[in-house]
C-alpha positions in Angstrom: 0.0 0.0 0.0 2.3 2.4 0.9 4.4 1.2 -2.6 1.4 2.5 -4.6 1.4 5.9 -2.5 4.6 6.6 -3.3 4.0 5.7 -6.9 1.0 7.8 -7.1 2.6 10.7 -5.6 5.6 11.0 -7.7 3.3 10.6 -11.0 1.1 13.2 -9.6 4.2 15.4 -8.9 6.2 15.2 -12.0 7.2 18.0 -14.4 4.9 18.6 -17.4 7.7 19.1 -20.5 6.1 21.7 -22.6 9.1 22.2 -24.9 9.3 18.2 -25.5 9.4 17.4 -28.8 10.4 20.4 -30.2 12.8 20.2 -33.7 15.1 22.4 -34.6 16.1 26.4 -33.4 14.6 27.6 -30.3 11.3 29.5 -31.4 11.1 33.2 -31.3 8.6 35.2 -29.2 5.3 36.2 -31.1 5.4 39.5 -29.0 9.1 40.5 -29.2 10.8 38.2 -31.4 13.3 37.2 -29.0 14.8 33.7 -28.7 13.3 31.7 -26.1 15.1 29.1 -23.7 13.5 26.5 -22.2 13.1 27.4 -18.0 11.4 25.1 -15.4 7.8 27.4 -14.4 6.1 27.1 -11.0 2.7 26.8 -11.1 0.2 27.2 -8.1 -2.8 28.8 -7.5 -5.8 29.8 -9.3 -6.2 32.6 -11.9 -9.7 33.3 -11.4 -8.8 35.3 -8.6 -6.4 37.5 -10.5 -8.2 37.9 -14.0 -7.1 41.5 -14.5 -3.2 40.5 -13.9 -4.0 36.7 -16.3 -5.4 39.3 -19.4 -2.1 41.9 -19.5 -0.2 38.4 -18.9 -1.5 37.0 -22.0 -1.3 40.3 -23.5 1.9 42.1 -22.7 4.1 39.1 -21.5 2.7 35.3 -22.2 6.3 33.9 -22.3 7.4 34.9 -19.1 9.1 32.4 -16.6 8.9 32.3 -12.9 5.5 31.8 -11.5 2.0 30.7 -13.6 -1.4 30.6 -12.1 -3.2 27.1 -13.4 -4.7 27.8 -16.6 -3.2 31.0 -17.0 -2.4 30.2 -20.7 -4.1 27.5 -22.3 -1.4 25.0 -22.9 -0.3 25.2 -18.8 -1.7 22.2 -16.0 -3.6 23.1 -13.4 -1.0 22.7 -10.5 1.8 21.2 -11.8 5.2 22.4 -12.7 6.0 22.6 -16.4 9.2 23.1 -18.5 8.3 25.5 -21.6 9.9 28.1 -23.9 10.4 31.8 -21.8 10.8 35.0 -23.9 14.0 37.3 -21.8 11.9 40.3 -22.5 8.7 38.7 -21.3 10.1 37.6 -18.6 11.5 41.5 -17.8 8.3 42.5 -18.3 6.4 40.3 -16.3 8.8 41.4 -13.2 8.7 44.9 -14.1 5.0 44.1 -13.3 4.8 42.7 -10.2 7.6 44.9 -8.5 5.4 48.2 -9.7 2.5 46.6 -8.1 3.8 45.9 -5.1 5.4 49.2 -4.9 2.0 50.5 -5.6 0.4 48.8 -2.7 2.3 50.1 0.2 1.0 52.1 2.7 0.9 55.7 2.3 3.8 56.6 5.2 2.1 60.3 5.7 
């Protein structure tokens, strides 16, 4: 029993390979036309709650690497970690976004 625990588990855990498969030069970013490099991506949590930030995502930066919300784009698992193709510029992007925000949010110190 605890065998097929273990088993289950690590299926259930493993790395989805978005990038597998691929032939030939890395692709280019639809956005910025920048080689992308393949980049393990977290993924947790659900995008419903943050619909405003998953629209400009898809928008401004879809090839950024770091953190995805499940379903954020279409090809990414809900809750699992993937391997796929990550734009530099996106990627820039997509922090310059999330360290504005935050900056945005702090208290006002008057």
């Amino acid at each position: 029993m605890f065998i097929m625990f273990i088993l289950v588990m690590s299926i259930g855990c493993k790395r989805t390979d978005l990038t597998e498969g691929h032939i030939g030069n890395a692709p280019n970013c639809p956005i910025h036309s920048a080689e992308m490099h393949p980049e393990k991506i977290q993924v947790s949590g659900e995008s419903v709650y943050v619909l405003e930030y998953c629209e400009l995502a898809r928008q401004d930066f879809p090839n950024h690497g770091g953190h995805r919300y499940g379903a954020e784009t279409g090809d990414t698992p809900r809750e699992r970690d993937v391997v796929d193709w990550v734009c530099p510029e996106c990627h820039r992007e997509y922090l310059a976004y999330w360290k504005n925000r935050a900056s945005n949010q702090q208290p006002d110190s008057r």
